[in-house]
C-alpha positions as CSV (number, residue, x, y, z in Angstrom):
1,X,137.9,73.9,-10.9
2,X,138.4,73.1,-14.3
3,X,136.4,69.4,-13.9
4,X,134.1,71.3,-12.1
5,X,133.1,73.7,-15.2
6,X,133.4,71.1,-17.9
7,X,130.7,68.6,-15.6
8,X,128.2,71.8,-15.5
9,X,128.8,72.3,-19.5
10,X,127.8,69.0,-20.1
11,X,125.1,68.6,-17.6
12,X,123.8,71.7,-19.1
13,X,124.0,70.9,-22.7
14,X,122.4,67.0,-21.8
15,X,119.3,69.1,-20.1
16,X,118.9,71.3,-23.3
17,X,119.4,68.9,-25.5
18,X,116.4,66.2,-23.3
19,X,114.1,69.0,-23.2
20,X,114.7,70.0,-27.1
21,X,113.8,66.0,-27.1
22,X,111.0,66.0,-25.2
23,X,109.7,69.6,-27.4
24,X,109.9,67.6,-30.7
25,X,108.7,64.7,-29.7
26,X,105.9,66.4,-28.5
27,X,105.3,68.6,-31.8
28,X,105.7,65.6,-33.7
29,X,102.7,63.5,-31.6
30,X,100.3,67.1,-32.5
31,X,97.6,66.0,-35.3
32,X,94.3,64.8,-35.7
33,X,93.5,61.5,-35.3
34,X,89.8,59.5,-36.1
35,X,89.0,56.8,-33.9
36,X,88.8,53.6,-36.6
37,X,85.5,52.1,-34.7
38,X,83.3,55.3,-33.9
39,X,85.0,57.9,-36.2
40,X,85.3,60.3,-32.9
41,X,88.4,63.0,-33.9
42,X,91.2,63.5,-31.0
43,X,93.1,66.6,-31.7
44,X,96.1,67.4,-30.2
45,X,97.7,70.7,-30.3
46,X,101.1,71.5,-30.5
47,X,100.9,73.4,-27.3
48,X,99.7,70.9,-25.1
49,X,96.2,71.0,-25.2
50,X,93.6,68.3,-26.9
51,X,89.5,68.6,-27.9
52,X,88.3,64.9,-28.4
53,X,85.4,66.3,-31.0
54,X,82.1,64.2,-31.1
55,X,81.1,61.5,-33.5
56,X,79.3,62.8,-36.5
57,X,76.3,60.3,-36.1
58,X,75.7,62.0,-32.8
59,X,75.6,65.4,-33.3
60,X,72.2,65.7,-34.5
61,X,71.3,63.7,-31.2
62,X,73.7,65.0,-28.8
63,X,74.6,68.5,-30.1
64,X,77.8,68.5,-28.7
65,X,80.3,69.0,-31.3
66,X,83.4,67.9,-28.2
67,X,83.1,65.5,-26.1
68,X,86.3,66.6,-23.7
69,X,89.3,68.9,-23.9
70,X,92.2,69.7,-21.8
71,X,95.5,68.9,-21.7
72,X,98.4,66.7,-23.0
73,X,101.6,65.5,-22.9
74,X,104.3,62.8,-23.2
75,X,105.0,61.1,-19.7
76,X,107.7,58.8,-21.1
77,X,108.9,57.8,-25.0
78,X,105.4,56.6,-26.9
79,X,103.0,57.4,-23.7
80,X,101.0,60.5,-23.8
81,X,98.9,61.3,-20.8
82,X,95.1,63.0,-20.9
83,X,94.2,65.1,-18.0
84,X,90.7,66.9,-18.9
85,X,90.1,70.9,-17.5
86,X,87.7,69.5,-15.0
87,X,90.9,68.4,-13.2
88,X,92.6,71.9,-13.2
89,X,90.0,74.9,-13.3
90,X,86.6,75.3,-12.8
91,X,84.1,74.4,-15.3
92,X,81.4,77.5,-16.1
93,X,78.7,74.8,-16.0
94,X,79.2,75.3,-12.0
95,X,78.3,78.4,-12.1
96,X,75.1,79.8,-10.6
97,X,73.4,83.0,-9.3
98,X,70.5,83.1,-6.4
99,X,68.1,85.1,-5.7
100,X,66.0,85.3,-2.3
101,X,62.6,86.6,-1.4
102,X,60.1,86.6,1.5
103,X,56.8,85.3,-0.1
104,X,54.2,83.1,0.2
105,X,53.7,80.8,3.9
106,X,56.1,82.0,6.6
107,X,55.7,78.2,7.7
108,X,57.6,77.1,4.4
109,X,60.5,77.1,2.6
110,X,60.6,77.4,-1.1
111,X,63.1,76.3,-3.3
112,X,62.9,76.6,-7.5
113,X,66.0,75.7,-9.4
114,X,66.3,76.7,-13.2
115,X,68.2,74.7,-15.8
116,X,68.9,76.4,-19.0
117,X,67.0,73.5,-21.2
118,X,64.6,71.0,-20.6
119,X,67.3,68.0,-20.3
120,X,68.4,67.6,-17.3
121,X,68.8,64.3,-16.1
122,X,69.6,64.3,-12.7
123,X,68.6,64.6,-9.0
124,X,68.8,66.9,-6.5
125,X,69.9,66.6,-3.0
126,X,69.5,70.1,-0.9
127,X,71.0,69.8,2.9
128,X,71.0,71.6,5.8
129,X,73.1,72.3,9.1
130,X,75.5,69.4,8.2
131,X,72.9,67.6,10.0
132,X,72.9,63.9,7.9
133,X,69.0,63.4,9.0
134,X,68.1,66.8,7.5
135,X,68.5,66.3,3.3
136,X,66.0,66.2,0.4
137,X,66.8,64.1,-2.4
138,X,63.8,64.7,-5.6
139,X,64.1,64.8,-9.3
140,X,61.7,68.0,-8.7
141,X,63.0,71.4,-9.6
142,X,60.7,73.1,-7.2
143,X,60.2,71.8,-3.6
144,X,57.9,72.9,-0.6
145,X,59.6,72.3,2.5
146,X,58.6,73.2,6.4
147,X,60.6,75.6,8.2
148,X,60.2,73.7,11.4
149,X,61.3,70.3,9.8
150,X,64.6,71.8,8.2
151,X,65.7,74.9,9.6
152,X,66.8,76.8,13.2
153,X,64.5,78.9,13.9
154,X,64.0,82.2,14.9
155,X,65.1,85.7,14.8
156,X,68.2,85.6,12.5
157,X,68.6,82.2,13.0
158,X,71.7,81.0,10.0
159,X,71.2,77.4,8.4
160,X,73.7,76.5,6.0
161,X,72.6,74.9,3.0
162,X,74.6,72.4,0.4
163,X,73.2,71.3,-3.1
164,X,74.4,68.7,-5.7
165,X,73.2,67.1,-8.2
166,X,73.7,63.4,-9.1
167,X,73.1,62.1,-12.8
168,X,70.5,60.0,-13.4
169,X,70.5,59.0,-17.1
170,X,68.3,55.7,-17.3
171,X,70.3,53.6,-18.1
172,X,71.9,55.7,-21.4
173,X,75.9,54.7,-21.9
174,X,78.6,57.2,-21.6
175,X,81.9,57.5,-22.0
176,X,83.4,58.0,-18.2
177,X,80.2,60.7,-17.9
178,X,80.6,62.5,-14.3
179,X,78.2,61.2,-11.7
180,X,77.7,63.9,-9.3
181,X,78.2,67.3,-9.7
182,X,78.5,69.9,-6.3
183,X,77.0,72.8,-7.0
184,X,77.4,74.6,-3.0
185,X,80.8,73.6,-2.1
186,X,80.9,72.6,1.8
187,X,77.5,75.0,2.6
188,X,79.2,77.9,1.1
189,X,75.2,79.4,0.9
190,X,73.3,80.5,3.8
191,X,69.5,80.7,5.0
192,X,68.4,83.7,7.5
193,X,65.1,81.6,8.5
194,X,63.5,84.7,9.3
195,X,64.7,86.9,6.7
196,X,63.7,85.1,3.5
197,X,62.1,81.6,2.3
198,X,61.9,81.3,-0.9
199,X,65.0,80.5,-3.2
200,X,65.5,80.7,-7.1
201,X,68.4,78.9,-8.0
202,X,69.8,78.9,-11.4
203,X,72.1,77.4,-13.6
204,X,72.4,78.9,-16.6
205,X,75.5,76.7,-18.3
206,X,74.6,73.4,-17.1
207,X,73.3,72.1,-20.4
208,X,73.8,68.9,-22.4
209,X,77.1,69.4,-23.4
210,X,78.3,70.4,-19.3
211,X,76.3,67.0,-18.6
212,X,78.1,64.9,-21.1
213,X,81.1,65.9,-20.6
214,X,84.0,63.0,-20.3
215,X,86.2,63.7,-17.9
216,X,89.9,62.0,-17.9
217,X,92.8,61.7,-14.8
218,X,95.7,61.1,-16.5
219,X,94.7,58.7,-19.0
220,X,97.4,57.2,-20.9
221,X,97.5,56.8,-25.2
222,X,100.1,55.1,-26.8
223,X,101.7,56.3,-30.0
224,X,103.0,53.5,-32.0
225,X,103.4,53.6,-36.2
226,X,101.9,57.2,-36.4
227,X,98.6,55.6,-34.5
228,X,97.2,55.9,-31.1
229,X,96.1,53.2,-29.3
230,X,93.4,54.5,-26.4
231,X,90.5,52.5,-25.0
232,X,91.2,50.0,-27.0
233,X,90.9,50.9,-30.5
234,X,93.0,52.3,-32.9
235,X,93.2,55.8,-33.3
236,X,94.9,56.8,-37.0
237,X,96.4,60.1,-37.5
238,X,94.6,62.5,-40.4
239,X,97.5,65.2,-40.9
C-alpha cells in the first residue's frame, strides 16, 4: 500500500511538473516575429492563439492588415504547430441571408447574388436535385434560368439547391489561398417551383480579406536560437 502511494506521488508530481514544462515553454515561444524576406509579422500569444499580420508593402494593395489567425502550440520540444480558425469554427465570410419573390416570367428562374465590394474573383456553381447533369457554372452574379430545364415542376414541387463558389484569381499568387468556398452546405436551401422564382442571394462578409485568407492544417515552425524557421525563411523574434 505504501509503494502504491509513493508511485502515484511521483507520477503525479512528473505530470505537474511536464505540463508546468510544456506552460513555459510555451510562454517563452509568445512574441512577435518579422519574416527576414517579406517583413510579414507572426504574433503569437501567450494563450495559444497567433495573427500572421500582412506585409506593409501590401496593405495599400490588399487592405488586409492579417493574413491568417488561429491557433498555436508546441507539438514536441522546438516544433510549434499552426492550425488556422477555418479548421475549428465557422468563418462569418460564410454567412448569408436570402430573400425570395414571385416576379417577372413564371417560365424562369432568377437568381442575383450580392457581394459586399466589387472584387470578387470567383465563379459560381448553383445545383439542383443532386442531379450532376443539372448545374450552372458562370462568373455572372445574376443568371436567367428555365424552370423546365432545372426544376420539378408543379404545384409545390421542392428542388433543393446547392451553391459554391470557386476562386478564380488569374493567375495572381497566394499564400495557400482557399480554392473553393461552399456557401449551401449539402442543399441545405430549397425552391417551391411554384411558390417563388426569383432569388437575392447575399453575402455581406465575403470581402477581400475573407477571400485572401491563408488557411493552415497543422503547419509546423521550428524554434531554434530565438528564430522561427517556417516556409523556408527565417523568422526573427521582435520582443
Amino acid at each position: 500500500m505504501k509503494k502504491i502511494l509513493i508511485l502515484l506521488i511521483i507520477t503525479v508530481f512528473i505530470g505537474c511538473k511536464a505540463t508546468k514544462h510544456a506552460e513555459l515553454d510555451m510562454f517563452s515561444a509568445s512574441g512577435l516575429y518579422e519574416n527576414q524576406e517579406t517583413f510579414e509579422k507572426l504574433e503569437l500569444d501567450h494563450d495559444g492563439h497567433y495573427i500572421l499580420f500582412n506585409s506593409p508593402s501590401n496593405l495599400g494593395m490588399d487592405q488586409c492588415e492579417y493574413l491568417s489567425k488561429g491557433k498555436w502550440s508546441y507539438i514536441e520540444n522546438k516544433v510549434i504547430q499552426l492550425t488556422s480558425e477555418d479548421y475549428y469554427q465557422q468563418q462569418n465570410g460564410y454567412d448569408y441571408k436570402l430573400n425570395k419573390e414571385n416576379k417577372l416570367s413564371p417560365d424562369s428562374l432568377y437568381i442575383k447574388v450580392n457581394f459586399p465590394t466589387d472584387y470578387h474573383p470567383v465563379k459560381l456553381h448553383f445545383s439542383f436535385n443532386y442531379d450532376a447533369t443539372k448545374y450552372v457554372n458562370t462568373k455572372e452574379t445574376f443568371v436567367v434560368l428555365p424552370k423546365s430545364k432545372y426544376l420539378r415542376t408543379g404545384k409545390h414541387a421542392s428542388n433543393q439547391f446547392g451553391l459554391s463558389l470557386e476562386a478564380d484569381l488569374g493567375g495572381k499568387k497566394f499564400h495557400k489561398s482557399r480554392a473553393s468556398f461552399e456557401i449551401f452546405e449539402d442543399y441545405k436551401e430549397s425552391i417551391d417551383s411554384e411558390g417563388y422564382n426569383f432569388i437575392d442571394i447575399t453575402l455581406p462578409n465575403f470581402d477581400q480579406c475573407f477571400i485572401d485568407f491563408v488557411s493552415y492544417n497543422q503547419d509546423y515552425l521550428l524554434v531554434r536560437d530565438k528564430k522561427l524557421q517556417w516556409q523556408g525563411a527565417d523568422w526573427k523574434r521582435l520582443n
